[in-house]
KOLMAR-477659 format. One line per field, with one value per residue (C-alpha): residue in three letters; x, y, z. Coordinates in Angstrom, 3 decimals, m for minus. Layout:
type = [ALA;...]
px = [X;...]
py = [Y;...]
pz = [Z;...]
// end
This chain:
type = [UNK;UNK;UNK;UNK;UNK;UNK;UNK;UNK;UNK;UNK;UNK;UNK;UNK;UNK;UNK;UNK;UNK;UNK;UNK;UNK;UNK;UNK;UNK;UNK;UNK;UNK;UNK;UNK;UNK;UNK;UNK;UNK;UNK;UNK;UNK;UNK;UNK;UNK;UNK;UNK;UNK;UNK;UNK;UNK;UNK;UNK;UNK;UNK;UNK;UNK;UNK;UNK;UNK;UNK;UNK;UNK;UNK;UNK;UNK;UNK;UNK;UNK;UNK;UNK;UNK;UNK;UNK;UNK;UNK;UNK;UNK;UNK;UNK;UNK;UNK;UNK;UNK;UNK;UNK;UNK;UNK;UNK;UNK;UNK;UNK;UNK;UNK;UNK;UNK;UNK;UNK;UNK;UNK;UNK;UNK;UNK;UNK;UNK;UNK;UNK;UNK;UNK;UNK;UNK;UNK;UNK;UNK;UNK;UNK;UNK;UNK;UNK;UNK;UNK;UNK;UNK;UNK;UNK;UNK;UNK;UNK;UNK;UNK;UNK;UNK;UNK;UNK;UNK;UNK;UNK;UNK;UNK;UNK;UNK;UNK;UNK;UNK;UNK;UNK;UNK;UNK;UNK;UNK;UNK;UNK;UNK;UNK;UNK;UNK;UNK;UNK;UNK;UNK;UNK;UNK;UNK;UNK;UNK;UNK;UNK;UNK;UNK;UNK;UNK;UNK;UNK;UNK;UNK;UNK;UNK;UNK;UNK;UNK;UNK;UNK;UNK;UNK;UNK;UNK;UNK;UNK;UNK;UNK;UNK;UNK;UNK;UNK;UNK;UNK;UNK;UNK;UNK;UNK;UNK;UNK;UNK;UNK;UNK;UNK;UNK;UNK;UNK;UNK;UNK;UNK;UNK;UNK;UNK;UNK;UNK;UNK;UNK;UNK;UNK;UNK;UNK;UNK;UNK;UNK;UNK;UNK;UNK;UNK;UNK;UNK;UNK;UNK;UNK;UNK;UNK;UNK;UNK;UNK;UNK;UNK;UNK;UNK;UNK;UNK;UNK;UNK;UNK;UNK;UNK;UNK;UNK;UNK;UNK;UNK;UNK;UNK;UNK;UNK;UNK;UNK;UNK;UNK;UNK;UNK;UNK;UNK;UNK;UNK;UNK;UNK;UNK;UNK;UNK;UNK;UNK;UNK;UNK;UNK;UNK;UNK;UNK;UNK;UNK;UNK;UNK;UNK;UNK;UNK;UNK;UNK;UNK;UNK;UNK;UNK;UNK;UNK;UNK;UNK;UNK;UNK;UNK;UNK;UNK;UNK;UNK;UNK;UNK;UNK;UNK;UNK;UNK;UNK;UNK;UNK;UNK;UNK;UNK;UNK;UNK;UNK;UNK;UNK;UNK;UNK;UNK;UNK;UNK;UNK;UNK;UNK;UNK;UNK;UNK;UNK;UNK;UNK;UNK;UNK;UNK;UNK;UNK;UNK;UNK;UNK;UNK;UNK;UNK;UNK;UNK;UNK;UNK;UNK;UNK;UNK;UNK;UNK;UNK;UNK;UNK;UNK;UNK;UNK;UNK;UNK;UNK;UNK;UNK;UNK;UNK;UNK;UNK;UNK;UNK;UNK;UNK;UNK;UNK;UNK;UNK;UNK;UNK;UNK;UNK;UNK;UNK;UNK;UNK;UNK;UNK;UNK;UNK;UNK;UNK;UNK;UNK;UNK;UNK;UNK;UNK;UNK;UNK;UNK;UNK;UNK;UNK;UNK;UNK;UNK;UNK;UNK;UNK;UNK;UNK;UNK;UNK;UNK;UNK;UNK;UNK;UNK;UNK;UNK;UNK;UNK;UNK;UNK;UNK;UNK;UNK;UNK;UNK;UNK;UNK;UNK;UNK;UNK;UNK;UNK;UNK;UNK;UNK;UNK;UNK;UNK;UNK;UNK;UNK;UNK;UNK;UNK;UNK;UNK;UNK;UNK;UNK;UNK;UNK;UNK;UNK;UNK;UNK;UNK;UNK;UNK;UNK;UNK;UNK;UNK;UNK;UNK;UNK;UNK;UNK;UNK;UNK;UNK;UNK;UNK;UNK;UNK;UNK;UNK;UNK;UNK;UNK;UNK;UNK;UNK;UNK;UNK;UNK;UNK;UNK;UNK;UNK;UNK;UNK;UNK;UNK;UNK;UNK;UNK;UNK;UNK;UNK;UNK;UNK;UNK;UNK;UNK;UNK;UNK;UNK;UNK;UNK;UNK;UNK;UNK;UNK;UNK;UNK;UNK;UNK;UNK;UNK;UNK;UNK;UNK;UNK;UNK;UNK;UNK;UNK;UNK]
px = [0.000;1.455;2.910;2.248;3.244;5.907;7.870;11.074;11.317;14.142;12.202;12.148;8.798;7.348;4.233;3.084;3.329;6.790;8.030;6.441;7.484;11.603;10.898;10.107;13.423;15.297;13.686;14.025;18.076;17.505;15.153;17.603;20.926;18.822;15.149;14.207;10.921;11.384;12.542;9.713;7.170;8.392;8.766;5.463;3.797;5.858;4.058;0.803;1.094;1.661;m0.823;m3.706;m2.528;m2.994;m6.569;m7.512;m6.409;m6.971;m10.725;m10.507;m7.189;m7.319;m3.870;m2.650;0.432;m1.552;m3.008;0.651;2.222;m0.234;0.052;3.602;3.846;1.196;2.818;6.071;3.996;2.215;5.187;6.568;3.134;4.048;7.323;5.177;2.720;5.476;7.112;3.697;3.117;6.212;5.363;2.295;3.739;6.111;3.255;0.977;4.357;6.941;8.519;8.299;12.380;12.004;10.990;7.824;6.007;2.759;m0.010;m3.135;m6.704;m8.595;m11.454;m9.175;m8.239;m11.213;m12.607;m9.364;m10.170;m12.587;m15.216;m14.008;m10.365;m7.865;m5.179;m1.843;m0.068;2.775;0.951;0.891;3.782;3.637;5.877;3.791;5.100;9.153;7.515;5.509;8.631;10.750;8.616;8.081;12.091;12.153;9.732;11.059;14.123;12.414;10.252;13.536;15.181;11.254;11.412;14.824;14.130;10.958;13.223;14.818;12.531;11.285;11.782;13.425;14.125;10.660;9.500;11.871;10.652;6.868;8.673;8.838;5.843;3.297;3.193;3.196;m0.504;m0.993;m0.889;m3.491;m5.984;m6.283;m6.474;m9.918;m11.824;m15.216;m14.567;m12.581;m15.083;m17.195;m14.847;m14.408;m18.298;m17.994;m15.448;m17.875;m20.674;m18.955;m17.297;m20.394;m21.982;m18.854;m19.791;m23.390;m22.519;m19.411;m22.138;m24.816;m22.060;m19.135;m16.896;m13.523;m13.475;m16.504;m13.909;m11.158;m13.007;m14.250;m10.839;m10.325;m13.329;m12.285;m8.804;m9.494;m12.266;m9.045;m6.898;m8.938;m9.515;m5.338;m4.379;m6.381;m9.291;m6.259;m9.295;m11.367;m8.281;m6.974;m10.399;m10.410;m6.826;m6.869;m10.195;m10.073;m6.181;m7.446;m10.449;m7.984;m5.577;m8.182;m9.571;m6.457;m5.324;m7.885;m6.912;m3.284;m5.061;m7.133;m3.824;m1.952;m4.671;m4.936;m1.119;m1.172;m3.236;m2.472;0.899;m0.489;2.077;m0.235;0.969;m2.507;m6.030;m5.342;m2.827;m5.172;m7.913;m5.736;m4.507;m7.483;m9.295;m6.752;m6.860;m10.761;m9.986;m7.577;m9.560;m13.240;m12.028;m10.863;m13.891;m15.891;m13.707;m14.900;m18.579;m18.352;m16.749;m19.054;m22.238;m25.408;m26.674;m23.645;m21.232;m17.759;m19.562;m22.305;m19.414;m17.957;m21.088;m22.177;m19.106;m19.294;m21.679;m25.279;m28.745;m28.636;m24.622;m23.706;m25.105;m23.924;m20.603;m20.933;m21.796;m18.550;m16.394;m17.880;m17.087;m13.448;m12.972;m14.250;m12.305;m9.175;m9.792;m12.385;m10.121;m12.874;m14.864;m16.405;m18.138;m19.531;m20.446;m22.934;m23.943;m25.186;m26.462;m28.791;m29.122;m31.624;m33.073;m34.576;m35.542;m37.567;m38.738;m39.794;m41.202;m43.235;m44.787;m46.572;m43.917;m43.610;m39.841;m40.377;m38.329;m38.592;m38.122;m35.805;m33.780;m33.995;m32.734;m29.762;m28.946;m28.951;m27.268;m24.113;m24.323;m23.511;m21.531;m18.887;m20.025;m16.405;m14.062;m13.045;m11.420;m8.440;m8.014;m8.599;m10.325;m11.854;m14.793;m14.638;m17.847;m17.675;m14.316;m16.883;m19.374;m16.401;m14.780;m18.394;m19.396;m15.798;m15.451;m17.299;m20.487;m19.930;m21.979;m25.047;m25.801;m27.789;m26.110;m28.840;m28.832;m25.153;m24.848;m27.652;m25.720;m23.140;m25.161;m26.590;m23.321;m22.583;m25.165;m24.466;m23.049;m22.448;m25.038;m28.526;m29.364;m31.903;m33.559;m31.231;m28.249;m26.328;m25.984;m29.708;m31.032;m31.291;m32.880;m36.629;m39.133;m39.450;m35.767;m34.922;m37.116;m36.328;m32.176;m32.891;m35.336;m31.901;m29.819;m31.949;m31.834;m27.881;m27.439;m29.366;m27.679;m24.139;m25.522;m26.348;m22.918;m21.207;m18.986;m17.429;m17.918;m20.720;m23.049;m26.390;m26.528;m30.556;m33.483;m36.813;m38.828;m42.519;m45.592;m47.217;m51.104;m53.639;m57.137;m59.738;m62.832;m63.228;m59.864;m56.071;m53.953;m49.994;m47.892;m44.648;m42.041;m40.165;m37.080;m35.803;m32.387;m30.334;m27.058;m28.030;m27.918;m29.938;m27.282;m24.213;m22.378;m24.361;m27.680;m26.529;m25.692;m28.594;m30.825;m29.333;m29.649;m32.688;m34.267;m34.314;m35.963;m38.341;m39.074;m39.500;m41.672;m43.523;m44.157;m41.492;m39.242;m38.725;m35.619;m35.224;m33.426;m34.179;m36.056;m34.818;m38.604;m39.233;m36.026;m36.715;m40.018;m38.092;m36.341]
py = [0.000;3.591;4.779;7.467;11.221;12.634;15.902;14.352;12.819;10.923;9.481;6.010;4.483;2.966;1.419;m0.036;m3.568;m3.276;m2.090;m5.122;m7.371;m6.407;m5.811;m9.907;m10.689;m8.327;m9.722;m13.251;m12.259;m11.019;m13.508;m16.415;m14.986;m15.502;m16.346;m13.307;m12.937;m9.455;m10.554;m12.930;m10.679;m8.499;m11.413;m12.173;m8.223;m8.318;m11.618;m10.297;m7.275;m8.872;m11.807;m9.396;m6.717;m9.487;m11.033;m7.126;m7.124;m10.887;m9.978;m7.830;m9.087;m11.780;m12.691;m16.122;m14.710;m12.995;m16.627;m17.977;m15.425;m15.670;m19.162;m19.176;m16.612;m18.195;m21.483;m19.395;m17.616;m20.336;m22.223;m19.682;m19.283;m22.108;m20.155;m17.195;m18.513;m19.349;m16.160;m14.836;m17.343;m16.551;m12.845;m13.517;m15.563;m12.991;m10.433;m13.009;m13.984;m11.500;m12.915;m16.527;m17.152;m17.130;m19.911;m21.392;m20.283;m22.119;m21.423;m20.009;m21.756;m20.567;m19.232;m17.128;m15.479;m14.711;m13.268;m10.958;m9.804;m6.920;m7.838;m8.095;m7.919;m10.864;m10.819;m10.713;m14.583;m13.088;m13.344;m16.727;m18.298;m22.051;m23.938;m23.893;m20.711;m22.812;m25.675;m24.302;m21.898;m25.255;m26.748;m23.869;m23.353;m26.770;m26.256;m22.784;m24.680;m27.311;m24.309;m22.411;m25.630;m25.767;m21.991;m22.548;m25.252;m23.369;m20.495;m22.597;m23.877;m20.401;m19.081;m16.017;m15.740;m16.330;m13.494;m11.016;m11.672;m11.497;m8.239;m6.970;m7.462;m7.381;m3.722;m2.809;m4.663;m3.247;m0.034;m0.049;0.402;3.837;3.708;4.596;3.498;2.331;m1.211;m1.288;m0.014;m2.430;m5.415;m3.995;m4.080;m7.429;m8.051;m5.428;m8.161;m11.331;m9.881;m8.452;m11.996;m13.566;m10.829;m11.579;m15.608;m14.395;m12.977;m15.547;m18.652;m17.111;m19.711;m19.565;m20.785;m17.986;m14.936;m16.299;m16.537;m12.870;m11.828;m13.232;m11.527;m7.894;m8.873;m8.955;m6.093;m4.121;m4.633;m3.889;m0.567;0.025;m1.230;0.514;3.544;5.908;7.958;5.737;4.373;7.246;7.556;4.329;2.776;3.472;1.772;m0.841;m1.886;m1.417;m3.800;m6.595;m6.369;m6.843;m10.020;m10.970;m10.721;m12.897;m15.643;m15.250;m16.668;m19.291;m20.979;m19.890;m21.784;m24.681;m25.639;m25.132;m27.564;m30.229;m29.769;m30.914;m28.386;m27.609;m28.900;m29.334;m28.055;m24.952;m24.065;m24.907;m22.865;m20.083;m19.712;m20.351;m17.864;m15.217;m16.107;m15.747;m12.407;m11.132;m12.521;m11.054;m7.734;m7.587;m8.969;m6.108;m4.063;m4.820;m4.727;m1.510;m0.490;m2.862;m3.284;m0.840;1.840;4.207;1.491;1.268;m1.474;1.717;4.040;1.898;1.073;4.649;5.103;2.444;1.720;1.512;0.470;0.172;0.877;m2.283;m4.288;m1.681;m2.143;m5.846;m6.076;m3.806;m5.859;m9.262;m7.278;m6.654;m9.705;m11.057;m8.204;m9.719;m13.653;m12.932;m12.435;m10.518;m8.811;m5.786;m9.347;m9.889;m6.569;m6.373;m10.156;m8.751;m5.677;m7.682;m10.824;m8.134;m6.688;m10.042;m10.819;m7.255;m7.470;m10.838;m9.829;m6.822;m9.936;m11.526;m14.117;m14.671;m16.753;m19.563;m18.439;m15.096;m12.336;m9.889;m13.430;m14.152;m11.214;m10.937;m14.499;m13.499;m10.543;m12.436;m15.386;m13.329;m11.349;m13.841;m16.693;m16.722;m16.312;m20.187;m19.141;m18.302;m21.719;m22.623;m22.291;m25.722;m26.700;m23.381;m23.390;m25.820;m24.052;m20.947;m23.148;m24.344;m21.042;m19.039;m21.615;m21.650;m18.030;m16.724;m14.439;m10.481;m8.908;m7.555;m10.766;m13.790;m17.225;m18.798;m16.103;m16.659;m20.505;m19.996;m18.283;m20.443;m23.239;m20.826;m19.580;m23.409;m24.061;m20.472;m23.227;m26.846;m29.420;m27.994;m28.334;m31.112;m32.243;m34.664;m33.401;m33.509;m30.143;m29.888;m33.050;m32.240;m28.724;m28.586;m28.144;m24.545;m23.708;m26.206;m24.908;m21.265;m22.066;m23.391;m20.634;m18.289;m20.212;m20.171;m16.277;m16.006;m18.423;m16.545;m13.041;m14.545;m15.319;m12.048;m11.211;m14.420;m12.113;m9.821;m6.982;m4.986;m4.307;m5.888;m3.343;m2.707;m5.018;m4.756;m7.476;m7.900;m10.181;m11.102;m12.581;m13.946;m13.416;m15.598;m14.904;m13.705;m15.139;m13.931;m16.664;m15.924;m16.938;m16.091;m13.634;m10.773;m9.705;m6.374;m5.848;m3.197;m3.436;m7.154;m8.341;m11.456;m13.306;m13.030;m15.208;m13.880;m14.957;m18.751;m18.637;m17.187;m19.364;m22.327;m20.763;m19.459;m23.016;m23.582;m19.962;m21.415;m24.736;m22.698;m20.027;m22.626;m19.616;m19.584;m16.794;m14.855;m11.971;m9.361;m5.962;m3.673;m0.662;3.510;4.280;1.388;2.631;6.495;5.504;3.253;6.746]
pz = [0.000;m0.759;2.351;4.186;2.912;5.377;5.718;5.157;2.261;3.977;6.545;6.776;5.358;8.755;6.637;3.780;2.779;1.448;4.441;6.222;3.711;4.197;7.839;8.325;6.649;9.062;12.108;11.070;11.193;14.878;16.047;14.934;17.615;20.721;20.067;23.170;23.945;21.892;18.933;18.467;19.341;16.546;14.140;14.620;14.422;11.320;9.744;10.937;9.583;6.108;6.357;6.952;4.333;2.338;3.998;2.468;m0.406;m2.019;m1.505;m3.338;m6.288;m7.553;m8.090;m6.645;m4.934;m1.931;m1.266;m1.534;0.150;3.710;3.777;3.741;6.485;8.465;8.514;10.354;12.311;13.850;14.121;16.689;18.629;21.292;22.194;22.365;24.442;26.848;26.840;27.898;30.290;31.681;31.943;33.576;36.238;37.187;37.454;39.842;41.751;42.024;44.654;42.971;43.761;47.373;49.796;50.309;52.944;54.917;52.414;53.465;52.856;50.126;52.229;54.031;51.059;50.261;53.343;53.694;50.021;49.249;47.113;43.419;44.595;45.081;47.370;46.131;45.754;46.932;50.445;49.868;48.221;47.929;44.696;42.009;40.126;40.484;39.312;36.500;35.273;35.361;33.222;30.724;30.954;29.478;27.113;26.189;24.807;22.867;21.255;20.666;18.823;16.481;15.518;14.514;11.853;11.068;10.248;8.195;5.857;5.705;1.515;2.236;m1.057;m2.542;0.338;m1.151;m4.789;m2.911;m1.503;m4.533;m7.000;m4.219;m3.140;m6.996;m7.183;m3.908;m4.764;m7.321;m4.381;m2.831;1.185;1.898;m0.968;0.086;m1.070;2.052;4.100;2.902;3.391;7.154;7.463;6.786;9.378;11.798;11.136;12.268;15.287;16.286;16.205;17.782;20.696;20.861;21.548;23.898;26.304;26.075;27.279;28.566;27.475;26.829;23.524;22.412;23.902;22.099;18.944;19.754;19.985;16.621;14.989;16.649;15.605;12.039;12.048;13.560;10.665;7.896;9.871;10.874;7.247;4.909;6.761;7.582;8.681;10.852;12.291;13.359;15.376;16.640;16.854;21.188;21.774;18.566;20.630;23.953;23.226;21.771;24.593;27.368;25.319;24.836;28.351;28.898;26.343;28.100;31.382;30.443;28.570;32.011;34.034;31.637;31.372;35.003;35.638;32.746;34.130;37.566;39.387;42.110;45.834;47.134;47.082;48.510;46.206;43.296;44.890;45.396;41.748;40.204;42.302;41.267;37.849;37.812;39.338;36.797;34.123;35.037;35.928;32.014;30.928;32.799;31.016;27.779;28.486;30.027;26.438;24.353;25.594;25.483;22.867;22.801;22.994;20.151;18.412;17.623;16.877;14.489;12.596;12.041;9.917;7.717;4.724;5.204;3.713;m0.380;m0.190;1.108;m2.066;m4.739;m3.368;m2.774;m7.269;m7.180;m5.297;m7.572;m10.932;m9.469;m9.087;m11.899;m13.873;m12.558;m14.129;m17.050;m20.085;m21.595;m18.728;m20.931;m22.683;m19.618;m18.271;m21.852;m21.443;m18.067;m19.280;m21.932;m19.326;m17.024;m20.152;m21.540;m17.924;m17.105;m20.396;m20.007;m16.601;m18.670;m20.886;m17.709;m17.344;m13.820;m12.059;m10.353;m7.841;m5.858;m8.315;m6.772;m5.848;m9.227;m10.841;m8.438;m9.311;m13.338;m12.466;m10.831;m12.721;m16.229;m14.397;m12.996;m16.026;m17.318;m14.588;m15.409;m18.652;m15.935;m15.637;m19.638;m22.312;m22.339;m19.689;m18.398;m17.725;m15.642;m13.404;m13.112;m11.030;m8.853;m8.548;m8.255;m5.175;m3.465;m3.779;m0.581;m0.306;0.010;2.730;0.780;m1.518;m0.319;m0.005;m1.465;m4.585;m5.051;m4.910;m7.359;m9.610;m9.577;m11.241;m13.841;m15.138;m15.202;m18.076;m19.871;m22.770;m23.216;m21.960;m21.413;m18.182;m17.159;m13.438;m13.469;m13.845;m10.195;m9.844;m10.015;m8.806;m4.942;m5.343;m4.814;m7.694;m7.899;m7.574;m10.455;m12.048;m11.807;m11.877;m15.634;m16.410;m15.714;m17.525;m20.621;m20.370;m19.803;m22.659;m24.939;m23.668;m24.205;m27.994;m28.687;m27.952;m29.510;m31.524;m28.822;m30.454;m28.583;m31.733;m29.665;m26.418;m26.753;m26.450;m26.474;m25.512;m26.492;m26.571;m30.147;m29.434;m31.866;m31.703;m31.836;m31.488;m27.743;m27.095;m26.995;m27.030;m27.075;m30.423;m29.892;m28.030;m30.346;m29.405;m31.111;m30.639;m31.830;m33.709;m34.582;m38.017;m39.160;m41.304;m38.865;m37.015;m33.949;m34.976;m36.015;m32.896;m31.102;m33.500;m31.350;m27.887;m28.158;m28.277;m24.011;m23.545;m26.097;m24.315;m20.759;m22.323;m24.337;m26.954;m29.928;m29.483;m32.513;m33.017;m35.178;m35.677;m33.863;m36.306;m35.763;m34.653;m32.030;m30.651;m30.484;m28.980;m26.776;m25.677]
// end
């Protein structure tokens, strides 16, 4: 990302993805003389600093390398989490017992300790020193230097050199996306979304694992916002930190308290009692902490939602997000942008005819929409069965924050029949689906296929239709013939209308009215106008 403007243009560049990039390589050289509980802290802002630059901007690029590039240093950073952990352990113990060198002295009973504490307040364990912060520190000691000897062959097998050449042609795709832009915003309200979820289930259960995985969600909400809303982050960096460190403060105790225990370092009862009740303590008082920050009508989570996209926003820049990607696999995305363009023309004037889905009709159209849309983002992959690679790619991809599951997965399968095979009940993408929804998936697919027709040629002379209804009368009763499709820009004796000729045949069979096109006439387009 381009960094930040400074006075000096001297300055060393303190941010950007660049910078993050060379700064991993740098600490990997310091981390690997002594393995301090610094220099792997640092290693590992430096990793995460990269991995989510690149959680941003793969939503939004489709380029391989940002997939590449986080799981390689993912697979480092995670490799040094256990001698993290420990370091922190280690730090925590100090902070519960300062005193932990000295002797052990007889241990109070746990009800004492409570008594002589005031209400929400724990005494100090260095009142009551017993050996179970030795005997733990021996243990992580030992540990400590079996972690050490891991990171060290994980540094090994870590590509340096493939980082640097990631170093390099990363930031230059980076780059392409201004800080700010509301596609980020958007992506962040997606991040907003799930952590606010994670929150709600947090306070219903309490459980450890539901505020780790809220740590998690605020975690990654936090880095879209510190990586690329200069703006909002400069509003919210304090409280977005503040709110991660208290969560993750708590994390820090509950893998204190477990390893104490699976470690089975505790002396007796009391001594269990005694650090447990301390480490419930510790641990609730940050937990208050967040709900006094997090919980009502004018808490952050309120804050932060104001500023980010709202109502109608959020699916216009979900469709933009979609064509980006798209853009960056389709070989031809203008093709697809007018296959789209005369997909929802043939469907609103099909609509206008008193053809009804058979599936919900905004559902529907969204479905079309997306489906022509994203219909050849498998010609990345080839030019054979790509058709087929859309499906996979359309259903793996994810679903933006705006757009339906249901309407998406839909899609997929549509954009899967836009050629080849003609799709049938029975084919297995279709066979599960209930009646209506295979019903309406192949009523979309008939319209896409005849819409990619029209523009068989790539060449953007059909960008107007007009769709009408042609009755016959008889007697008392009108009784529909046939569908006429005007269309501007096409010519009957092309290569186009061979084509369209063929396609038009499944619109025909749903419709069960032949479906007739033609050029589109100077007059029925001015009165179009």
């Amino acid at each position: 990302m381009p960094s930040v403007t400074t006075p000096n243009p001297r300055a060393k560049k303190t941010t950007g993805l660049r910078y993050w990039m060379l700064q991993v390589l740098e600490e990997c050289k310091r981390v690997s003389a002594d393995f301090s509980p610094d220099s792997v802290h640092d290693l590992r802002v430096s990793l995460r600093r990269c991995r989510s630059l690149a959680d941003g901007l793969m939503a939004l690029d489709s380029d391989p390398g940002w997939k590449t590039m986080k799981k390689a240093g993912k697979r480092l950073f995670q490799r040094l989490g256990d001698l993290r952990d420990i370091h922190v352990m280690e730090e925590w113990i100090e902070k519960l017992e300062p005193n932990v060198e000295r002797a052990p002295t007889p241990a109070l009973l746990a009800s004492d300790l409570t008594s002589a504490s005031a209400p929400g307040e724990a005494r100090s364990p260095s009142n009551v020193p017993d050996s179970t912060a030795p005997a733990l520190l021996k243990i992580l000691k030992a540990r400590e230097a079996e972690q050490k000897r891991e990171a060290q062959a994980a540094l090994a097998e870590f590509d340096q050199k493939q980082w640097r050449q990631w170093s390099k042609s990363l930031p230059a795709r980076a780059a392409r996306f201004r800080p700010g832009n509301a596609l980020f915003k958007h992506l962040a309200l997606e991040r907003w979304t799930a952590a606010r979820e994670l929150h709600n289930r947090a306070l219903r259960n309490r459980s450890q694992t539901a505020f780790h995985a809220l740590r998690i969600g605020i975690k990654r909400f936090r880095y879209i916002v510190e990586n690329f809303l200069p703006a909002e982050h400069k509003a919210w960096s304090n409280d977005l930190k503040h709110m991660q460190d208290l969560l993750g403060e708590v994390h820090d105790l509950d893998v204190l308290w477990s390893t104490a225990v699976s470690c089975h370092v505790f002396p007796d009862a009391d001594s269990r009692n005694r650090w447990h009740l301390q480490i419930l303590v510790e641990r609730g008082k940050r937990i208050e902490g967040y709900r006094a920050e997090m919980v009502g009508e004018k808490s952050l989570w309120q804050v932060w939602r104001a500023a980010l996209p709202q109502g109608r926003q959020i699916q216009s820049l979900a469709t933009r997000r979609m064509k980006l990607w798209a853009n960056g696999l389709d070989p031809d995305f203008p093709h697809s942008e007018r296959v789209a363009s005369l997909a929802l023309q043939l469907y609103d004037g099909l609509l206008a005819t008193g053809w009804q889905p058979a599936v919900d009709g905004i559902s529907a159209r969204s479905s079309l929409l997306a489906a022509a849309l994203l219909h050849d983002v498998g010609k990345s992959k080839g030019e054979k069965g790509h058709h087929k690679a859309s499906f996979d790619m359309i259903r793996n991809h994810g679903n933006p924050l705006g757009w339906k599951p249901a309407d998406l997965q839909r899609a997929g399968i549509v954009a899967r029949f836009h050629r080849g095979a003609l799709p049938t009940r029975k084919h297995k993408t279709l066979r599960d689906l209930l009646l209506d929804e295979q019903k309406g998936t192949i009523q979309l697919a008939a319209i896409l296929r005849l819409a990619n027709a029209l523009d068989a040629a790539h060449d953007g002379r059909v960008r107007f239709l007009r769709v009408e209804s042609s009755d016959a009368n008889h007697g008392r009763r009108v009784e529909p013939r046939y569908i006429v499709i005007s269309a501007e820009g096409y010519l009957p004796r092309s290569a186009t209308a061979r084509v369209a000729a063929a396609e038009r045949y499944l619109l025909e069979t749903i419709l069960q009215r032949a479906v007739l096109i033609r050029p589109m006439s100077p007059r029925t387009r001015s009165a179009t106008d």
